[in-house]
C-alpha positions in Angstrom: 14.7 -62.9 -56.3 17.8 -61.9 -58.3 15.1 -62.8 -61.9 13.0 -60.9 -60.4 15.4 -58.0 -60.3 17.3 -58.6 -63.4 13.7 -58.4 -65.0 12.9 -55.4 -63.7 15.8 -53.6 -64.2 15.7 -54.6 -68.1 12.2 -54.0 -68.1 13.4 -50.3 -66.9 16.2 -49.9 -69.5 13.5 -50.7 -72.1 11.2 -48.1 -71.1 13.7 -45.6 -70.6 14.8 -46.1 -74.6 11.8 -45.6 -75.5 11.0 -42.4 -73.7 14.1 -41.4 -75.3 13.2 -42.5 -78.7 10.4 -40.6 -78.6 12.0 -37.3 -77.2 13.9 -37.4 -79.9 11.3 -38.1 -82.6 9.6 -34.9 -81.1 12.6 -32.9 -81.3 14.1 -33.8 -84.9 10.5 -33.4 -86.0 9.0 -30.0 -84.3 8.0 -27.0 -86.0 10.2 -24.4 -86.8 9.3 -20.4 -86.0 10.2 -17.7 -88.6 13.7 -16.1 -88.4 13.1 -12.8 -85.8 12.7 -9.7 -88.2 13.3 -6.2 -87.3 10.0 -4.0 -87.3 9.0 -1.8 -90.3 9.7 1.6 -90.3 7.2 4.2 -89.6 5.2 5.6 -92.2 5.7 9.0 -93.1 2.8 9.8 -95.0 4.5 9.2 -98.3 2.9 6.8 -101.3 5.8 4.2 -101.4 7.5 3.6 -98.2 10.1 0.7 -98.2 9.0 -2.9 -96.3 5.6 -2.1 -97.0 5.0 -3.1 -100.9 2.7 -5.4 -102.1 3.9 -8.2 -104.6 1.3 -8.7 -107.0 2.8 -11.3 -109.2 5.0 -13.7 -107.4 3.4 -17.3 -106.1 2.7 -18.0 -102.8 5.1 -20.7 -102.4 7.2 -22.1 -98.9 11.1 -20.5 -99.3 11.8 -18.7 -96.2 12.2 -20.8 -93.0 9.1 -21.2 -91.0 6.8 -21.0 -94.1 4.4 -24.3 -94.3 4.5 -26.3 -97.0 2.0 -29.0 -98.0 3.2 -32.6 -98.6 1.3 -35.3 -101.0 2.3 -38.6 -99.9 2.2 -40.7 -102.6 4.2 -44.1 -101.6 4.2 -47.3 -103.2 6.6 -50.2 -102.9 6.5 -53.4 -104.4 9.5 -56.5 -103.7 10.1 -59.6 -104.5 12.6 -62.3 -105.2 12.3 -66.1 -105.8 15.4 -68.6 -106.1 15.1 -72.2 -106.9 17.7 -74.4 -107.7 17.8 -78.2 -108.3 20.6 -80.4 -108.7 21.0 -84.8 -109.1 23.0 -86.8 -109.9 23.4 -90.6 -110.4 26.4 -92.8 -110.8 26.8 -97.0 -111.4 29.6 -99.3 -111.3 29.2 -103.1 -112.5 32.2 -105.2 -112.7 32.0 -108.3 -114.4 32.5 -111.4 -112.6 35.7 -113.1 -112.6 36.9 -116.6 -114.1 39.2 -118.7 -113.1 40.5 -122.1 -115.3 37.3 -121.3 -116.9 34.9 -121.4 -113.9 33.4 -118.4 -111.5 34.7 -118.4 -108.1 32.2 -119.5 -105.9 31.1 -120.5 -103.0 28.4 -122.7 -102.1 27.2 -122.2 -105.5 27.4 -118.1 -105.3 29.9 -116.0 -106.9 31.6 -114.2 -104.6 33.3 -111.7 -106.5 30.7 -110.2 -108.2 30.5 -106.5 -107.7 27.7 -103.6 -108.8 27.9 -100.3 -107.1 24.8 -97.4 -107.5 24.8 -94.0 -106.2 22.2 -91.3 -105.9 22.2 -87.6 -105.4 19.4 -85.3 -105.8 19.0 -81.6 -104.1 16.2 -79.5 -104.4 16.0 -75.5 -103.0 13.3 -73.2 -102.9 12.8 -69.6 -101.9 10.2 -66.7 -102.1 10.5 -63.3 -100.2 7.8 -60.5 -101.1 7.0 -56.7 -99.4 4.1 -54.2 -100.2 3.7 -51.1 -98.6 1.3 -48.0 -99.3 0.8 -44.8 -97.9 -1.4 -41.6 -99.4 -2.6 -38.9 -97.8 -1.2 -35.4 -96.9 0.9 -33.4 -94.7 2.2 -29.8 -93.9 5.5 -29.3 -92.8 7.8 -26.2 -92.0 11.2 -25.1 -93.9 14.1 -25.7 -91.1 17.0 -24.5 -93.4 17.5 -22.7 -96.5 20.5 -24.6 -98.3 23.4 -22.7 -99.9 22.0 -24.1 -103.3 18.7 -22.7 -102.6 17.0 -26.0 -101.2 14.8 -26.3 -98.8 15.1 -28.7 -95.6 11.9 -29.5 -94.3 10.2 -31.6 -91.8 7.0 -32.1 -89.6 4.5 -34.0 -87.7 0.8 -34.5 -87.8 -1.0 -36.2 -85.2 -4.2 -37.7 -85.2 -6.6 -38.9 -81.6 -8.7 -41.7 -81.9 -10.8 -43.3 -79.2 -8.0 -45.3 -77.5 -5.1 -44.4 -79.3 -3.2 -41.5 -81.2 -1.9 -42.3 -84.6 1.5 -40.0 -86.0 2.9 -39.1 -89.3 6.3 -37.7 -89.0 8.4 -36.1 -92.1 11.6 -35.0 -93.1 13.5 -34.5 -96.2 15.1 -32.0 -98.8 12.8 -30.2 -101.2 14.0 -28.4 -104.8 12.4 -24.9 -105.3 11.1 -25.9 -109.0 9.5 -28.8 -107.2 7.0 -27.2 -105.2 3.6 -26.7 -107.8 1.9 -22.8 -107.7 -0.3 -24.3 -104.8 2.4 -24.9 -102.7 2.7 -28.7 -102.9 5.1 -31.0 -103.6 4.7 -35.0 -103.7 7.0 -37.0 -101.8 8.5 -38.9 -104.0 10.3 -35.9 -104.9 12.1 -35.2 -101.4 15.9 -36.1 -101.3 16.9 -38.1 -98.5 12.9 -38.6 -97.2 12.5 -39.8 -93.8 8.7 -40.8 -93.2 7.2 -42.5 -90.2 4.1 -43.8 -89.6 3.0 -45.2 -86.4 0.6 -45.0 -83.1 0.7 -45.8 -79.7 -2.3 -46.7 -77.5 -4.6 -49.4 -76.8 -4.3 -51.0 -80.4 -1.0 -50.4 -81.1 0.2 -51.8 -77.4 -1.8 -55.6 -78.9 0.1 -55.5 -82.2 3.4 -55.8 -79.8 5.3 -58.4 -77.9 5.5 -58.4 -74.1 9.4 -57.1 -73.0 10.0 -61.0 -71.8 9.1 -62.2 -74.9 11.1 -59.4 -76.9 14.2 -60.2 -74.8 14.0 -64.0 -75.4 13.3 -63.8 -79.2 16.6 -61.2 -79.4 19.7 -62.5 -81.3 21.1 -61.6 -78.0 19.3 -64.5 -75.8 21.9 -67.4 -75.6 19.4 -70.3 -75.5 
């Protein structure tokens, strides 16, 4: 009775993290409105009346917070590292046998102080660690901040349903003003302290996962 509780109540604090997680995910990644603007004035019939100009040659580009930019994601990572080291070493000792008057010390017909002494060492270490990841596609997010400097902090979401599952691209970073091409785009290797997720939840993403028994046992916290 008292596993059966312990389980459950980890099982709870589990679930509870993650609802949490997630909240936050939502949060640090939502969409941003537009800064609240006071309304035009009123026209009075005149040919130029102020707030209501046209810009004819300035690009359409993402500066003012809420404005959506468009993210290429254009990430590949490649690691790996090999060590291998090899060591031996051999060692011999032969002493000669001894005489005495002349004459070997024996007994029964064997020398009995004849010595010879081999050693042998030998170590051999191998290692190989490697990591590839990709990730292309595309993805609009919103200006959240205007920097003193004039950089732009941005960061979204896109979501995606499939037939048992939803699939989620989440983004955040710092984007420089020259950066951003005259069709408002900007690849992401080019945001400053880029935070992109990728992940799902669903039918196929709950296989790909341990069970929370097998999670707790495999822990660095389980004793055994």
């Amino acid at each position: 009775m008292r596993f059966v509780l312990l389980a459950w109540l980890v099982m709870s604090s589990l679930l509870t993290g993650c609802a949490s997680l997630n909240n936050d995910a939502d949060i640090q990644f939502a969409t941003v409105r537009p800064t609240y603007s006071k309304p035009l004035p009123m026209k009075t019939g005149s040919i130029y009346k102020s707030g209501y100009e046209i810009k004819l040659f300035e690009d359409t580009k993402a500066k003012h917070v809420g404005d959506i930019l468009t993210v290429i994601l254009q990430e590949n990572t490649n690691a790996s590292k090999s060590a291998s080291t090899t060591t031996s070493k051999d060692g011999e000792v032969d002493v000669g046998i001894p005489t005495f008057l002349g004459r070997g010390i024996t007994k029964g017909g064997v020398n009995i102080l004849d010595t010879q002494l081999d050693a042998q060492r030998a170590f051999a270490g191998q290692g190989d660690s490697s990591q590839s990841n990709s990730l292309s596609g595309t993805i609009s997010v919103t200006i959240s901040e205007v920097l003193a400097n004039g950089n732009l902090v941005v960061r979204g979401e896109k979501m995606l349903s499939l037939n048992q599952g939803k699939e989620h691209i989440r983004l955040s970073g710092i984007v420089r003003p020259g950066d951003i091409t005259p069709d408002n785009t900007v690849r992401s290797s080019q945001l400053a302290n880029a935070k992109i997720i990728y992940g799902g939840e669903g039918v196929i993403a709950e296989s790909n996962k341990k069970g929370w028994l097998q999670r707790i046992t495999d822990s660095a916290w389980w004793p055994f």
